[in-house]
PDB file with one MODEL, atoms N, CA, C and O in Angstrom:
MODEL        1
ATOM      1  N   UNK A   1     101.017 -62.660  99.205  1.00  0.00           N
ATOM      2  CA  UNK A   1     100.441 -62.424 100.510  1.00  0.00           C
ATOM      3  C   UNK A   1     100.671 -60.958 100.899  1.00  0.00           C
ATOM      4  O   UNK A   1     101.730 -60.342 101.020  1.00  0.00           O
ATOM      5  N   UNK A   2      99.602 -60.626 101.036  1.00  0.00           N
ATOM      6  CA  UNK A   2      99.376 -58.677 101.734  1.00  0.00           C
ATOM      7  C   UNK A   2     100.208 -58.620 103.265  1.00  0.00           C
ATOM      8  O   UNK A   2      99.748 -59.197 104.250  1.00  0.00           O
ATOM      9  N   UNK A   3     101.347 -57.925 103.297  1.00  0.00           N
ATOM     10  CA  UNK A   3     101.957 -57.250 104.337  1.00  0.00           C
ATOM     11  C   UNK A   3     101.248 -56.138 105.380  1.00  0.00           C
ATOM     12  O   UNK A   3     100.783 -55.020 105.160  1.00  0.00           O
ATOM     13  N   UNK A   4     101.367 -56.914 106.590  1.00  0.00           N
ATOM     14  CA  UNK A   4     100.639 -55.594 107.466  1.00  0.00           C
ATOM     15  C   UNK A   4     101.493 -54.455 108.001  1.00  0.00           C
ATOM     16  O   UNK A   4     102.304 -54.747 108.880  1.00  0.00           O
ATOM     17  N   UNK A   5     101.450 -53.755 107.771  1.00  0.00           N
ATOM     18  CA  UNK A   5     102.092 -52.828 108.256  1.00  0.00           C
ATOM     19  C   UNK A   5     101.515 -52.162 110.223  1.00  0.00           C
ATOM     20  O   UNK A   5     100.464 -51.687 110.653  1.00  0.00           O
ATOM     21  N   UNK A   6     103.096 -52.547 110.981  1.00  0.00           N
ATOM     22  CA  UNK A   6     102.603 -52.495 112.192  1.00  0.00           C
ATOM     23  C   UNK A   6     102.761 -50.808 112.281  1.00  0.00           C
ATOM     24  O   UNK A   6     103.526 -50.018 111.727  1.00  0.00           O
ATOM     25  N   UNK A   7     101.617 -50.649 113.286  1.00  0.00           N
ATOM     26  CA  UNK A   7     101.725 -49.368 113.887  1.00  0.00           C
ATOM     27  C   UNK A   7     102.151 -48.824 115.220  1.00  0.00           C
ATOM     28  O   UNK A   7     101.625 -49.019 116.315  1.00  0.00           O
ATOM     29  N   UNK A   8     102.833 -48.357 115.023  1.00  0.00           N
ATOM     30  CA  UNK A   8     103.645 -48.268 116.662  1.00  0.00           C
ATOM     31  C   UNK A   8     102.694 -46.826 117.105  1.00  0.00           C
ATOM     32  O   UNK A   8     101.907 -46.100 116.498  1.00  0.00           O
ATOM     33  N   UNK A   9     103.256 -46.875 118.516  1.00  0.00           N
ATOM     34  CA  UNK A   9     102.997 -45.741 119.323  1.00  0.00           C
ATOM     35  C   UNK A   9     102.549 -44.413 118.744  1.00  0.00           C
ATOM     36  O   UNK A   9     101.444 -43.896 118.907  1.00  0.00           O
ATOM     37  N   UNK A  10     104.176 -43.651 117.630  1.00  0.00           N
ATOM     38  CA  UNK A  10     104.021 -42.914 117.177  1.00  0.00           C
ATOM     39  C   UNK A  10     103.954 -43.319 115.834  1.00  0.00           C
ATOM     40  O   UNK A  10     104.219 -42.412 115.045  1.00  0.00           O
ATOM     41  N   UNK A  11     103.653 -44.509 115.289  1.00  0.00           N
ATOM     42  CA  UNK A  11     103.229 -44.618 113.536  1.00  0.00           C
ATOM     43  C   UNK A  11     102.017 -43.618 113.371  1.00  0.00           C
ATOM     44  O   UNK A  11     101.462 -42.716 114.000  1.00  0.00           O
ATOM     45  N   UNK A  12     101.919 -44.314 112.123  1.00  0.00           N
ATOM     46  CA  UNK A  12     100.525 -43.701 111.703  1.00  0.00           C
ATOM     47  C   UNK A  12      99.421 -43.370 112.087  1.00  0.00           C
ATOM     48  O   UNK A  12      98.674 -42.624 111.454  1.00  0.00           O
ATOM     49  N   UNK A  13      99.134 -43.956 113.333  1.00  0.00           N
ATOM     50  CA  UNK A  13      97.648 -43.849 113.909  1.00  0.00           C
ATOM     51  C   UNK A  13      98.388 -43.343 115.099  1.00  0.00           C
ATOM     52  O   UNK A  13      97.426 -43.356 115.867  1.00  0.00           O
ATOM     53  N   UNK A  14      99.238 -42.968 115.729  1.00  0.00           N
ATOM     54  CA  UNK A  14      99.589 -42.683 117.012  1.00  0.00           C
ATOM     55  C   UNK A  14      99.934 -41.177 117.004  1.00  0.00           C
ATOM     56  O   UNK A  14     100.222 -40.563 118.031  1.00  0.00           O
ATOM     57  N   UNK A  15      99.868 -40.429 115.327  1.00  0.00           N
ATOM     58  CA  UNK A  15     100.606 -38.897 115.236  1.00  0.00           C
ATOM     59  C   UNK A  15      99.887 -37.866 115.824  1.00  0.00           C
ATOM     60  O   UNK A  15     100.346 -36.728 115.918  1.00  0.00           O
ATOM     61  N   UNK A  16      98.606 -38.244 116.294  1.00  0.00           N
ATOM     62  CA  UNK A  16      97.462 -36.971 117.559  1.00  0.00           C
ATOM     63  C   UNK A  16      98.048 -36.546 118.373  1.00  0.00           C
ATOM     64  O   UNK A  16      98.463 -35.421 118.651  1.00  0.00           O
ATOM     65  N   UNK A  17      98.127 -38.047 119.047  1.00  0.00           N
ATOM     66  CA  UNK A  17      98.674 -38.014 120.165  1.00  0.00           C
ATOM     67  C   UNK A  17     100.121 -38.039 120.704  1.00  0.00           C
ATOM     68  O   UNK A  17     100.397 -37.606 121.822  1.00  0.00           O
ATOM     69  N   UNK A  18     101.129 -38.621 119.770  1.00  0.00           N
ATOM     70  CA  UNK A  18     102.255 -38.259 119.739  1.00  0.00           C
ATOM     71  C   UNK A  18     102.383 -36.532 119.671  1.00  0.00           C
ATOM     72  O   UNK A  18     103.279 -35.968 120.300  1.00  0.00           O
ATOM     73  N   UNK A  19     101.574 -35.905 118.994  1.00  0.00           N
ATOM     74  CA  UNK A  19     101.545 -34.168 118.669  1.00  0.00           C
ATOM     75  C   UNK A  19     101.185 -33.244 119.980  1.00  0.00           C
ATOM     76  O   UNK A  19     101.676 -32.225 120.467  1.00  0.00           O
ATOM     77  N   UNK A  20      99.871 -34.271 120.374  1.00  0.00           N
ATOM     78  CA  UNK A  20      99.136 -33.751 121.688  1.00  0.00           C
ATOM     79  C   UNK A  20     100.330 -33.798 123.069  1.00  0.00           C
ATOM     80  O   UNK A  20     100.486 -32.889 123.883  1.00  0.00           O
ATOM     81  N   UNK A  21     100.926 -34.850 123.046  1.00  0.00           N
ATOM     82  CA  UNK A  21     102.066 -34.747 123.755  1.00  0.00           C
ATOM     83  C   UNK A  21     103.438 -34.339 123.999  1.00  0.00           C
ATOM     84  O   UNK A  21     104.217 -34.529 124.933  1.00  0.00           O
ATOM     85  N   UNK A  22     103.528 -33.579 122.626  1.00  0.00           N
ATOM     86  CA  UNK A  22     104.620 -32.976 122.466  1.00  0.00           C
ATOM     87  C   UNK A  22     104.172 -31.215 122.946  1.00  0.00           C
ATOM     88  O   UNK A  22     104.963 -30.383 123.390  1.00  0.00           O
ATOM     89  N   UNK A  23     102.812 -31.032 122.711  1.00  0.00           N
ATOM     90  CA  UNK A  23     102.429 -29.844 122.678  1.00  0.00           C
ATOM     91  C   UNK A  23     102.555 -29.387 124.510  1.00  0.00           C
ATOM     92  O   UNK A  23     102.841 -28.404 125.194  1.00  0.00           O
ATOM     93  N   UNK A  24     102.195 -30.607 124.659  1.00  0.00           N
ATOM     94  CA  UNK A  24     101.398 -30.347 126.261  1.00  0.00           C
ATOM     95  C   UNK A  24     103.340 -30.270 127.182  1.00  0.00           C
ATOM     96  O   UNK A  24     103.399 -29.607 128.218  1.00  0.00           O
ATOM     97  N   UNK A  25     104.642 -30.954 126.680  1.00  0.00           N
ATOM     98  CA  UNK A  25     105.352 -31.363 126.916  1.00  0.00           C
ATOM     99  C   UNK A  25     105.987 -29.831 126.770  1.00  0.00           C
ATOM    100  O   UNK A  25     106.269 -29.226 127.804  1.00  0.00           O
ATOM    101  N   UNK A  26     106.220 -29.178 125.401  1.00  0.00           N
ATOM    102  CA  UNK A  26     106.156 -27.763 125.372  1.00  0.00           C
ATOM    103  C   UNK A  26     105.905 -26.609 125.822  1.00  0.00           C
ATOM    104  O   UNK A  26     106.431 -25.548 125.487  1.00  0.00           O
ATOM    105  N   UNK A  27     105.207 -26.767 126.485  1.00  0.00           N
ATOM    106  CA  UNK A  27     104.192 -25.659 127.145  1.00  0.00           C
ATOM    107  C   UNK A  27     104.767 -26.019 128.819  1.00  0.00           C
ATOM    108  O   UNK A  27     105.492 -25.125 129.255  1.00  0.00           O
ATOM    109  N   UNK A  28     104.592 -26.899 129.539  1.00  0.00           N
ATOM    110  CA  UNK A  28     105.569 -27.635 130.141  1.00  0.00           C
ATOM    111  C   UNK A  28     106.614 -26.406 130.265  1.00  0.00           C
ATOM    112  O   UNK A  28     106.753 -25.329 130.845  1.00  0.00           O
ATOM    113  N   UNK A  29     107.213 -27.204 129.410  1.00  0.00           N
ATOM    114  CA  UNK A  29     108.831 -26.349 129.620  1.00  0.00           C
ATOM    115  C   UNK A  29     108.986 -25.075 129.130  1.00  0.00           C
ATOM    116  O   UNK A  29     110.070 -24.522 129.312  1.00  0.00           O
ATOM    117  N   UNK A  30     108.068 -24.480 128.515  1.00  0.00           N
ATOM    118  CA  UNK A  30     108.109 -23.040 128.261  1.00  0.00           C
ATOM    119  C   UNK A  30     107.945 -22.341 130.057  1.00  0.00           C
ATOM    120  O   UNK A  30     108.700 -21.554 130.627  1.00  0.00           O
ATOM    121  N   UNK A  31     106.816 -22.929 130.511  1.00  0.00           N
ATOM    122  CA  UNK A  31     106.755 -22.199 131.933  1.00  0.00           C
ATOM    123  C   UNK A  31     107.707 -22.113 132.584  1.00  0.00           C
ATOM    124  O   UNK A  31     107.692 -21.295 133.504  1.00  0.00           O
ATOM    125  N   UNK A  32     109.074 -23.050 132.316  1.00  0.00           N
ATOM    126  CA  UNK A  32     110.199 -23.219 133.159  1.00  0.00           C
ATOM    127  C   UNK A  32     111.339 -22.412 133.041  1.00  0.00           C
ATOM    128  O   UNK A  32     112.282 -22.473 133.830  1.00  0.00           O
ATOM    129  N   UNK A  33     111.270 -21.523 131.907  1.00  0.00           N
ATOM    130  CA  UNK A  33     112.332 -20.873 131.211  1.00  0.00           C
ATOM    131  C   UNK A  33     112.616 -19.610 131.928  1.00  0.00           C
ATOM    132  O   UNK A  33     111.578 -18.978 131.729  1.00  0.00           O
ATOM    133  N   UNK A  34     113.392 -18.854 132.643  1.00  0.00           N
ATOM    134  CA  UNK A  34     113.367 -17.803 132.683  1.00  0.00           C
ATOM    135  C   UNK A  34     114.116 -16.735 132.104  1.00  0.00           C
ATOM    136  O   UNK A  34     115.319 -16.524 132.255  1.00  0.00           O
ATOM    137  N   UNK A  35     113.199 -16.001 131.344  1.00  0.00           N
ATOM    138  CA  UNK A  35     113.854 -14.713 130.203  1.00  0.00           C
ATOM    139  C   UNK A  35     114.078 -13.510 131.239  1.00  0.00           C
ATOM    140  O   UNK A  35     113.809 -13.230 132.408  1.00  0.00           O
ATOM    141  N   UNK A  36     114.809 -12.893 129.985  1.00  0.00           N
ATOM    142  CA  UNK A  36     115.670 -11.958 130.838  1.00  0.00           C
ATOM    143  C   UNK A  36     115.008 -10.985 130.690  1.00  0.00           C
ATOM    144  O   UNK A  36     114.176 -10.936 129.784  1.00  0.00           O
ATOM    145  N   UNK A  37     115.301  -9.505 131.926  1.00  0.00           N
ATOM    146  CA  UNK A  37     114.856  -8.374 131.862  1.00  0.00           C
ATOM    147  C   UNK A  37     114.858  -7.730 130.552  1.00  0.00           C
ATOM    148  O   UNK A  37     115.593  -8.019 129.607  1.00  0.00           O
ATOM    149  N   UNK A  38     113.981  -6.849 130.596  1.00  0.00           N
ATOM    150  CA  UNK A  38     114.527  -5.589 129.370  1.00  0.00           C
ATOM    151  C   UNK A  38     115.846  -4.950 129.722  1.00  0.00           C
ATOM    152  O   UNK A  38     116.639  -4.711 128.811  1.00  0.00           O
ATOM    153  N   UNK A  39     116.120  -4.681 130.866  1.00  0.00           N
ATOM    154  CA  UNK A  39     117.584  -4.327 130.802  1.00  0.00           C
ATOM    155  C   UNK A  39     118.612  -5.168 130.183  1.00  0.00           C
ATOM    156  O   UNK A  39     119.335  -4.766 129.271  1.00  0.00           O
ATOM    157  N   UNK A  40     118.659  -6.194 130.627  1.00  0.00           N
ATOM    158  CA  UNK A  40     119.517  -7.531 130.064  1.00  0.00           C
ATOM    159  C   UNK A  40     119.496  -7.704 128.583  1.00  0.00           C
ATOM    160  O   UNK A  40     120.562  -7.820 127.978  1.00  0.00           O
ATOM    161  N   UNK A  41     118.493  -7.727 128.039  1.00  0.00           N
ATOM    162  CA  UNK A  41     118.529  -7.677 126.853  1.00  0.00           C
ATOM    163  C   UNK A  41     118.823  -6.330 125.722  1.00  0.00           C
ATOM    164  O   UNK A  41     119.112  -6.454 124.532  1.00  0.00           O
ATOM    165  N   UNK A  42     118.672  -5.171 126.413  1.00  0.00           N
ATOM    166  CA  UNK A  42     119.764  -3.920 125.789  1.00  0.00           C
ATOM    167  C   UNK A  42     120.563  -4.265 126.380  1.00  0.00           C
ATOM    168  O   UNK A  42     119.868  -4.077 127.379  1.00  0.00           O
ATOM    169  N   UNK A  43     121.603  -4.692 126.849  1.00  0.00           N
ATOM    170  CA  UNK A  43     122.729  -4.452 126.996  1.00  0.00           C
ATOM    171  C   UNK A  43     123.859  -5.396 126.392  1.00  0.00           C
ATOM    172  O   UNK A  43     125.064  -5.269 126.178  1.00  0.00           O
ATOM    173  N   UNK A  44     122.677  -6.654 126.174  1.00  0.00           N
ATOM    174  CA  UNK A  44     123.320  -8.000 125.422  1.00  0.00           C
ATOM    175  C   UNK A  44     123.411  -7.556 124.188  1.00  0.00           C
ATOM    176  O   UNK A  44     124.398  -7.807 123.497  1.00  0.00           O
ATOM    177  N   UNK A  45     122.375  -6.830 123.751  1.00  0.00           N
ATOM    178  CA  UNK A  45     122.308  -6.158 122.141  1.00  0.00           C
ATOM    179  C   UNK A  45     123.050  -4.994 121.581  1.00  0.00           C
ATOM    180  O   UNK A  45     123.312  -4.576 120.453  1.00  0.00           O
ATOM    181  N   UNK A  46     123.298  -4.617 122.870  1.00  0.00           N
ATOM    182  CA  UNK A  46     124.657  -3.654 122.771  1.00  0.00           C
ATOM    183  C   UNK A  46     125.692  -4.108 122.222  1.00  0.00           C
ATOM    184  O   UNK A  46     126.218  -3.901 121.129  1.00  0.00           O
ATOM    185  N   UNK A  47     125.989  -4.894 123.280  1.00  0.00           N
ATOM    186  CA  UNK A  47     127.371  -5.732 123.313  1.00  0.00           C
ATOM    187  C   UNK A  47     127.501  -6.433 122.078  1.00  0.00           C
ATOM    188  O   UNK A  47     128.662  -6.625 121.717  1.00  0.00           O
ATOM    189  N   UNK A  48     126.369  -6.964 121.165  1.00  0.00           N
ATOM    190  CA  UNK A  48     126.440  -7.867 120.263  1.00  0.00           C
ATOM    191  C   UNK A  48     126.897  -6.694 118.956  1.00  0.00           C
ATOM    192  O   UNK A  48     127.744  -6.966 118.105  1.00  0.00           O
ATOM    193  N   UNK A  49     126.175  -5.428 119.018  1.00  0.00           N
ATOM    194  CA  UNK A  49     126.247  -4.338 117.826  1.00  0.00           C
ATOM    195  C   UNK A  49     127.684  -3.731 117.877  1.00  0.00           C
ATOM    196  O   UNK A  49     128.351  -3.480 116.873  1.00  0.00           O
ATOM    197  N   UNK A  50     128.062  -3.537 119.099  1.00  0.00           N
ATOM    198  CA  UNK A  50     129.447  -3.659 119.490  1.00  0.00           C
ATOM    199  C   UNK A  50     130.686  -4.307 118.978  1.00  0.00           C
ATOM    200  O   UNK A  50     131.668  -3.660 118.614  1.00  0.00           O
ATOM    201  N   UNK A  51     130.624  -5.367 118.966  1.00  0.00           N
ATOM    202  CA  UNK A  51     131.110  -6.611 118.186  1.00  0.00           C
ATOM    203  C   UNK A  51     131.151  -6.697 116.987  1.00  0.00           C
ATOM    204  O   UNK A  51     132.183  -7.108 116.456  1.00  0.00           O
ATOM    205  N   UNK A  52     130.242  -6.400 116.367  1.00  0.00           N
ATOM    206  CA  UNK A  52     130.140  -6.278 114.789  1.00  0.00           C
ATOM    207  C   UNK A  52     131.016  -5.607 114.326  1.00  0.00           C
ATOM    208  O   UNK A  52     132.020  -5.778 113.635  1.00  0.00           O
ATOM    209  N   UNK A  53     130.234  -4.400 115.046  1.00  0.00           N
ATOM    210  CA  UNK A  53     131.451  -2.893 114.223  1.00  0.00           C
ATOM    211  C   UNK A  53     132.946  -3.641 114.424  1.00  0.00           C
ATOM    212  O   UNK A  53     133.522  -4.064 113.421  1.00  0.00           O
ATOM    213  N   UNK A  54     133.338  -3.736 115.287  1.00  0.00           N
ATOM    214  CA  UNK A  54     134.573  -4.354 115.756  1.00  0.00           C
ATOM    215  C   UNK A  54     135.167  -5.247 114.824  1.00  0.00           C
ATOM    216  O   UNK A  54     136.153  -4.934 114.157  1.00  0.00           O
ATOM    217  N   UNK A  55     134.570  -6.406 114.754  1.00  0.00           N
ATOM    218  CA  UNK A  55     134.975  -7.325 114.201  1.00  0.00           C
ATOM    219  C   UNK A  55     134.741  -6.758 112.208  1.00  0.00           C
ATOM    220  O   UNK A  55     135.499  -7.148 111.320  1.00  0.00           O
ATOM    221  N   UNK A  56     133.767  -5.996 112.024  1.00  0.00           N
ATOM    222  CA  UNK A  56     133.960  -5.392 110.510  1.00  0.00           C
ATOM    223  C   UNK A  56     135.256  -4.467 110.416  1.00  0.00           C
ATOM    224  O   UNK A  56     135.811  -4.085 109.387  1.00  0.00           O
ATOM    225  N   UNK A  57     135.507  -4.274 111.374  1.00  0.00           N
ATOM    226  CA  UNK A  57     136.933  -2.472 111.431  1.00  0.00           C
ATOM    227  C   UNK A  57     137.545  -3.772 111.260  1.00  0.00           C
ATOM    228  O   UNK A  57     137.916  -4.140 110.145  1.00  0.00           O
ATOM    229  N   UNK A  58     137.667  -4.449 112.230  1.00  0.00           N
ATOM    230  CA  UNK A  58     139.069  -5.428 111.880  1.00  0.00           C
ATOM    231  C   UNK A  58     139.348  -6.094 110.559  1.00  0.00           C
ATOM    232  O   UNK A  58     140.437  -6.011 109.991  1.00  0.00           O
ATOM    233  N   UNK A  59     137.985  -6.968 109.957  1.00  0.00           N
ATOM    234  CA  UNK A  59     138.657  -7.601 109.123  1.00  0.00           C
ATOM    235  C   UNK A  59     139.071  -6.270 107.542  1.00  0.00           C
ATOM    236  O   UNK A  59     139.789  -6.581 106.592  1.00  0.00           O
ATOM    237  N   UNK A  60     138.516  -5.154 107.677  1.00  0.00           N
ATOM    238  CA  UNK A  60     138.530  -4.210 106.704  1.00  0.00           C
ATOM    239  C   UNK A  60     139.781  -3.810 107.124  1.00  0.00           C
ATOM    240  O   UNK A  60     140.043  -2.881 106.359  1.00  0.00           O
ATOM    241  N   UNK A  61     140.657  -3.940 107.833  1.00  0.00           N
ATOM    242  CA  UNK A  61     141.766  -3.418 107.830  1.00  0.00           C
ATOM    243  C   UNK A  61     142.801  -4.797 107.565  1.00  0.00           C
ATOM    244  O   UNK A  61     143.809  -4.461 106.943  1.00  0.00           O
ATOM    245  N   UNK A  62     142.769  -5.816 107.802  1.00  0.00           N
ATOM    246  CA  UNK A  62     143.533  -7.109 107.518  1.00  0.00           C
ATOM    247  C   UNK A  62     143.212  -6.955 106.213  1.00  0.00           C
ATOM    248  O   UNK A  62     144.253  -6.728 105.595  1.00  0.00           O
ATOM    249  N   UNK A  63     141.701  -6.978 105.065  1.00  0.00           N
ATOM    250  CA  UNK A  63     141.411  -6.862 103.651  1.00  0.00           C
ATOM    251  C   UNK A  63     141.940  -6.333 102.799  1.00  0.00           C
ATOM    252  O   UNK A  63     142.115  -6.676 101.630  1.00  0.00           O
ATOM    253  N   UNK A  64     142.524  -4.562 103.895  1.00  0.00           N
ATOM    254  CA  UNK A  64     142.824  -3.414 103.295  1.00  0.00           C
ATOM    255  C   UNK A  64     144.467  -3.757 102.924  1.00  0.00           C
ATOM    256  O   UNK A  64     145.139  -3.660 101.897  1.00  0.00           O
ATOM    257  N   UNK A  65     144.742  -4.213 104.336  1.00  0.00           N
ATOM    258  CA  UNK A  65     146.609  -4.552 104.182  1.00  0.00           C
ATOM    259  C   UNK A  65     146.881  -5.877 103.053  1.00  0.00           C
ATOM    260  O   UNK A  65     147.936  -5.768 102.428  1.00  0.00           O
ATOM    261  N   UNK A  66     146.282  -6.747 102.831  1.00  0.00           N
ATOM    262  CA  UNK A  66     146.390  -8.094 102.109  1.00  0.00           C
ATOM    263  C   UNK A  66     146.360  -7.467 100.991  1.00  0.00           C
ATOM    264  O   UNK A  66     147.401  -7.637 100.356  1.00  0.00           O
ATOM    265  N   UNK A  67     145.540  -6.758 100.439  1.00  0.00           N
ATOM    266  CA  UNK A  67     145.074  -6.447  99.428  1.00  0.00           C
ATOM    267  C   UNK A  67     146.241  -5.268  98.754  1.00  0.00           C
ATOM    268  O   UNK A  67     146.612  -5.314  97.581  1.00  0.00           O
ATOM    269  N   UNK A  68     146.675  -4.307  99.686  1.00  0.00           N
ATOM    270  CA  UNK A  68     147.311  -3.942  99.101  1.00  0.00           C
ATOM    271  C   UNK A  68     149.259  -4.500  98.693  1.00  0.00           C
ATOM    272  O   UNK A  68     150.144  -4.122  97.925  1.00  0.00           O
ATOM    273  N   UNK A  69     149.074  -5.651  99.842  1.00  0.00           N
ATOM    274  CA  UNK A  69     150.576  -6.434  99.679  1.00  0.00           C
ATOM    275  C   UNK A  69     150.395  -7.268  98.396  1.00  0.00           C
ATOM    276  O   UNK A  69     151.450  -7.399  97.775  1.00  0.00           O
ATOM    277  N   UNK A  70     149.218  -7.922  97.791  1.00  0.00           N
ATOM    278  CA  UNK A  70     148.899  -8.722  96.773  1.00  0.00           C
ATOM    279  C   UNK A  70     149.599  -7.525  95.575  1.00  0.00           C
ATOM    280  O   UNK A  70     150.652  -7.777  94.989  1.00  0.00           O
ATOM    281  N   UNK A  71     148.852  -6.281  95.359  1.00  0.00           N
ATOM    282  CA  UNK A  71     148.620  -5.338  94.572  1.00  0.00           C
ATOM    283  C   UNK A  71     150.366  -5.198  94.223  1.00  0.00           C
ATOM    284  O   UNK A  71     150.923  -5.266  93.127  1.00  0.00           O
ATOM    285  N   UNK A  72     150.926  -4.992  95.505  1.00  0.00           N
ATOM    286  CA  UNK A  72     152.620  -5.010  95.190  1.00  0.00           C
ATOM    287  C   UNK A  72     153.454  -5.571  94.824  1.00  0.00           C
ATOM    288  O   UNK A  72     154.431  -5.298  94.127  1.00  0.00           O
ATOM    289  N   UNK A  73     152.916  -6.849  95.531  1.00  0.00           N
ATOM    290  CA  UNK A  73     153.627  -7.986  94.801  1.00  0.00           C
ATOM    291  C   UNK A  73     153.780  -8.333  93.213  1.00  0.00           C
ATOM    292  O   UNK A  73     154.703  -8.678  92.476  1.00  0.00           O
ATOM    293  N   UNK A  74     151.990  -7.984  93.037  1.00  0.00           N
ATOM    294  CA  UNK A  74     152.110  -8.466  91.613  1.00  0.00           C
ATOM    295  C   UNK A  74     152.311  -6.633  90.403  1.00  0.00           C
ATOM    296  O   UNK A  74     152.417  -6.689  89.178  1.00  0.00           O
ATOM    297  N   UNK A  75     152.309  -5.718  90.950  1.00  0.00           N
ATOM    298  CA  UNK A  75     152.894  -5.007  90.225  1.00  0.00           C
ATOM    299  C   UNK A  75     154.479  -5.375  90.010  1.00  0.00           C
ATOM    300  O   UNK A  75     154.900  -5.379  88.853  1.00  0.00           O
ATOM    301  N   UNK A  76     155.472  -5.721  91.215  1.00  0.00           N
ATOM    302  CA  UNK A  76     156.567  -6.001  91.121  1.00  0.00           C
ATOM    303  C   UNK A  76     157.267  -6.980  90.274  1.00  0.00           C
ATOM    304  O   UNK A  76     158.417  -6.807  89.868  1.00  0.00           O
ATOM    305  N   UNK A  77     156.432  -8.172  89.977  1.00  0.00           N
ATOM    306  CA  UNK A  77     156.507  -9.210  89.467  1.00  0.00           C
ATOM    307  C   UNK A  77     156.088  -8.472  87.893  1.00  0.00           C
ATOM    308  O   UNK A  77     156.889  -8.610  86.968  1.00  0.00           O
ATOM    309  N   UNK A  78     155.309  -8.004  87.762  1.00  0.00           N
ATOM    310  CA  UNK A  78     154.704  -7.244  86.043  1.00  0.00           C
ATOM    311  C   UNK A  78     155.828  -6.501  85.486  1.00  0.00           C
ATOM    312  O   UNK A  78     155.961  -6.440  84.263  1.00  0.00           O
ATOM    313  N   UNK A  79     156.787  -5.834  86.411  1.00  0.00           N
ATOM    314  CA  UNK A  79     157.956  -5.057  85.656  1.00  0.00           C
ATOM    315  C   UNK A  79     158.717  -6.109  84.524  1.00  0.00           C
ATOM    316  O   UNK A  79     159.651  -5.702  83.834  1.00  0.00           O
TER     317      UNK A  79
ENDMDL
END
């Protein structure tokens, strides 16, 4: 005996309009969003390029010190 396969809302025959309503639902809430100035956003991008450098100086100096306590250790241990 042949199985029917049910179709719901969003099955197979419902993916238009499941799409059409996601689109329309989207757009929706895009109007609701409010983005930030151009000022706001240089200064967030500042702050973020800021950070980087920062956080690269730092871990290059924790890398630099580990690296060279490893280097000592195991020369010390090689005698």
């Amino acid at each position: 005996m042949a199985e029917k396969t049910q179709v719901t809302k969003t099955g197979i025959a419902g993916w238009p309009a499941a799409t059409k309503g996601y689109v329309e639902e989207l757009q929706i809430e895009m109007r609701r969003v409010t983005w930030p100035s151009w000022k706001q956003v240089r200064a967030t991008t500042g702050v973020v390029i800021a950070c980087v450098f920062a956080f690269a100086a730092y871990f290059w100096a924790v890398d630099l010190v580990i690296g060279r306590t490893v280097t000592r250790v195991l020369t010390a241990f090689s005698k």
